[in-house]
TORLUM-476924 format. One line per 8 residues: their letters; for each residue z, y, x of N, C-alpha, C, O. Coordinates in steps of 0.05 Angstrom, whole numbers. Example, Ala and Ser with C-alpha at 12.3 -4.5 7.8 and 13.67 -1.06 7.14 Angstrom:
! residues 2
as	156,-114,264,156,-90,246,156,-66,264,169,-66,285  142,-45,257,143,-21,273,157,1,258,161,23,268
This chain:
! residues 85
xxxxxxxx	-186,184,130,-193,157,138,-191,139,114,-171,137,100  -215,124,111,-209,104,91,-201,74,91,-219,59,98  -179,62,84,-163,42,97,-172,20,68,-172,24,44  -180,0,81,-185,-26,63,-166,-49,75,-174,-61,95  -143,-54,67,-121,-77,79,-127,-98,62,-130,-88,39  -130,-125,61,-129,-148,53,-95,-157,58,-80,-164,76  -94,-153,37,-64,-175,25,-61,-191,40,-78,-200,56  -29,-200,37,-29,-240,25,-2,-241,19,18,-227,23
xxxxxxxx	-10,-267,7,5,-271,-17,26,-260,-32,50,-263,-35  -1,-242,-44,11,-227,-70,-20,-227,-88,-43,-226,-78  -14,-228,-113,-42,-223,-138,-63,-215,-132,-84,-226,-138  -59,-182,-112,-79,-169,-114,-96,-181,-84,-85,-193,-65  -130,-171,-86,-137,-183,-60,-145,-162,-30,-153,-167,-8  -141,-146,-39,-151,-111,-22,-134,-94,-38,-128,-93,-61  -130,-80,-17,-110,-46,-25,-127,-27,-5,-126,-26,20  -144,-11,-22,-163,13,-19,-137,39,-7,-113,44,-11
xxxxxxxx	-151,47,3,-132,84,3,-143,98,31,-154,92,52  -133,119,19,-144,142,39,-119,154,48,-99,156,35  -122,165,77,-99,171,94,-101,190,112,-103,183,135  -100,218,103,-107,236,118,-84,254,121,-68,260,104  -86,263,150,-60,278,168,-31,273,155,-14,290,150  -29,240,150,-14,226,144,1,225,109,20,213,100  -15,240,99,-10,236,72,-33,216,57,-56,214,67  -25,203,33,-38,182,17,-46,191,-7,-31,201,-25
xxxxxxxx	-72,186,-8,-89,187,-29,-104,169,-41,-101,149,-28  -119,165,-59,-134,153,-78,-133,114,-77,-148,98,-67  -114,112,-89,-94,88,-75,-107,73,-106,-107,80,-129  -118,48,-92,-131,28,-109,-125,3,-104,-124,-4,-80  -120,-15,-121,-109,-45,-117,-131,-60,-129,-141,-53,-150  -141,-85,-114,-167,-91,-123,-153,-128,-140,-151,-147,-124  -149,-130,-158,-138,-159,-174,-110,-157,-179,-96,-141,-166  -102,-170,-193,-70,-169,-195,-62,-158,-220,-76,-164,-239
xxxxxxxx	-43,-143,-224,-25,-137,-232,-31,-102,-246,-17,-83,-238  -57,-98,-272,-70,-72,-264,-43,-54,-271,-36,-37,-254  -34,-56,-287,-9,-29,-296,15,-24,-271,24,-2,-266  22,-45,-260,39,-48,-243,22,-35,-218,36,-20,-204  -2,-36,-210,-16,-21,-191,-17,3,-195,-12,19,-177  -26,13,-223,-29,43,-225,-3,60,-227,-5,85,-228  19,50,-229,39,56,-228,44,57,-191,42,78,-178  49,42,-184,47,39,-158,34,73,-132,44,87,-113
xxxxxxxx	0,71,-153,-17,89,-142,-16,115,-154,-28,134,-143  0,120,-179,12,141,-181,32,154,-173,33,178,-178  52,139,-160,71,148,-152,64,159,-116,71,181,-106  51,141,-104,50,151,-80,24,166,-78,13,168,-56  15,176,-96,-6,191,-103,-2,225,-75,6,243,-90  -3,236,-51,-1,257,-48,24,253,-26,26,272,-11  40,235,-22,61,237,-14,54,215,23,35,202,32  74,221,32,75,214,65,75,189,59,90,175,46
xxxxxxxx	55,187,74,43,157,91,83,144,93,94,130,75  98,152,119,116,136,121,136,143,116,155,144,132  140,154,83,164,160,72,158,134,46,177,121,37  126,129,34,116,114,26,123,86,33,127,68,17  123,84,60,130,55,68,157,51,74,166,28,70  173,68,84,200,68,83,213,57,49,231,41,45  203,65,37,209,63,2,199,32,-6,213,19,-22  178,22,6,164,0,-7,177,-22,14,192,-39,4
xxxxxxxx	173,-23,41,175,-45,56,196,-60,54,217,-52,65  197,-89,37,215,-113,46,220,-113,11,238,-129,4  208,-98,-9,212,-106,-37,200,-137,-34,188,-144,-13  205,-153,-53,194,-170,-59,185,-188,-91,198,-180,-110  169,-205,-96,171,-208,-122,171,-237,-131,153,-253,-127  196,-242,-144,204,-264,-158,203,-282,-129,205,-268,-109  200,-313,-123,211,-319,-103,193,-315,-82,197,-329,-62  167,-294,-80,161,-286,-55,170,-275,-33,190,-262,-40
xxxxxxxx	166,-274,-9,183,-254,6,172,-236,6,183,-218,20  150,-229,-6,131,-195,-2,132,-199,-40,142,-213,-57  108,-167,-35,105,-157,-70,77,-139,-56,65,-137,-35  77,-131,-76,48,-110,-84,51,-85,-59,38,-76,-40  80,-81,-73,91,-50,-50,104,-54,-21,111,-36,-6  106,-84,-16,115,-90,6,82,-93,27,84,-91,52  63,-96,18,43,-109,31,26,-77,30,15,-68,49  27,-65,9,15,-33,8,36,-19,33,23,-2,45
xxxxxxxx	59,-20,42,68,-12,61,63,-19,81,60,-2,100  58,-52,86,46,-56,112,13,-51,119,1,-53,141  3,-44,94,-20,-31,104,-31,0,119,-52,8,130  -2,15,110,2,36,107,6,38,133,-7,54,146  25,19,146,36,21,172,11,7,198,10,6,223  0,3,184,-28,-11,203,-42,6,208,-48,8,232  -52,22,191,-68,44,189,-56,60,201,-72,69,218  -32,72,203,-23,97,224,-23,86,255,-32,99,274
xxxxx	-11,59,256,-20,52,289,-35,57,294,-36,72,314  -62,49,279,-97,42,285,-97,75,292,-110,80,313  -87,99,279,-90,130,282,-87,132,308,-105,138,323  -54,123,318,-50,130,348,-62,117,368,-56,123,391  -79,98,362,-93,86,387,-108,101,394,-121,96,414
């Protein structure tokens, strides 16, 4: 399944990724922050959907209350509901 989540407020403006039988793949951040993304998309490169968001959700950056990996988790977690409906 290919998941397109729109941010907010954080840099980037879309987080691309693919999400199949709950693992994450080809994980793209569209504006922002490019090294800090591919770092991001390498690490959860292959690995569980919600071991991924367990790890990322509630980071935040500088006085935001979200970050890059806080909002890539809540996309993460959108996308698996949207599965079980």
């Amino acid at each position: 399944m290919k998941v397109e989540f729109k941010p907010s407020n954080i840099c980037a403006n879309k987080i691309i990724f693919d999400l199949d039988d709950g693992i994450v793949r080809n994980v793209v951040f569209i504006g922002g922050c490019d090294g800090n993304h591919k770092a991001i998309a390498s690490l959860c490169e292959g690995r569980n959907a919600e071991e991924i968001a367990k790890s990322l959700t509630g980071l935040t950056c500088g006085p935001r209350k979200t970050s890059c990996g806080d909002q890539f988790a809540r996309g993460i977690l959108q996308a698996l509901e949207q599965q079980k409906s």
